[in-house]
N, C-alpha and C positions, 0 to 999 in steps of 0.2 A: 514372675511367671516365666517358665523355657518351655521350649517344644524341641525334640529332638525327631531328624528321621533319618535312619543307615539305610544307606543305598548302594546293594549290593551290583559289582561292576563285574566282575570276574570272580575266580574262586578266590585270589590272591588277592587282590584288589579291593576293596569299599571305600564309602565316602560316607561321608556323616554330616549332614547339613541343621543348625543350630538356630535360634532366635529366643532372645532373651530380654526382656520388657519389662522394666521399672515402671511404678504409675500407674500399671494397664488400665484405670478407668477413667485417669486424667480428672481429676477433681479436686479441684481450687482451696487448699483451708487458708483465709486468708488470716492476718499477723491483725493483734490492736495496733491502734492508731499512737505513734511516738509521739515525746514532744516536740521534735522539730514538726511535725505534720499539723499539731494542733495555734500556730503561731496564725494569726487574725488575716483572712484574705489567702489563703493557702490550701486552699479545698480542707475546711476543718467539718468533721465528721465521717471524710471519707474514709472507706478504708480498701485500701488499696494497695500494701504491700501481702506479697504471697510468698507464706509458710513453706512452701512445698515447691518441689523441683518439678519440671514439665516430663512428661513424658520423657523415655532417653529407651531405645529400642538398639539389639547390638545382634549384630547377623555372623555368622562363623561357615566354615566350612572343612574339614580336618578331612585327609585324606589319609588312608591305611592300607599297607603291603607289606 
C-alpha cells in the first residue's frame, strides 16, 4: 500500500512526500512444525516459526525544480 502527497512550495518548486507499507495489517501465517522442532522435549507441537516478514514501512521525500 503507498500514499503520495505533492506539496506545492512555489511555482517552480514542489515536494512530494511518500509512504509505502508492506504487511499493512501485520498478520502472523505461521510455518508447520519441521523435524528438528518435533525432536522429544523441544516444545513438540508448537508452532512457532513465521511464514511471513513483519511489517517493513519506507518513507521518501523527492523534491522538484
Amino acid at each position: 500500500m503507498g500514499i503520495k502527497k505533492n506539496i506545492r512550495i512555489t511555482e517552480r518548486f514542489s515536494a512530494e512526500a511518500s509512504l509505502n507499507v508492506n504487511n499493512v495489517l501485520n498478520h502472523n501465517q505461521l510455518l508447520d512444525p519441521s523435524l528438528s522442532v518435533l525432536t522429544p522435549g523441544t516444545g513438540f507441537g508448537q508452532l512457532s516459526a513465521e511464514g511471513t516478514l513483519p511489517r517493513a514501512m519506507e518513507f521518501g521525500i523527492r523534491v522538484n525544480f
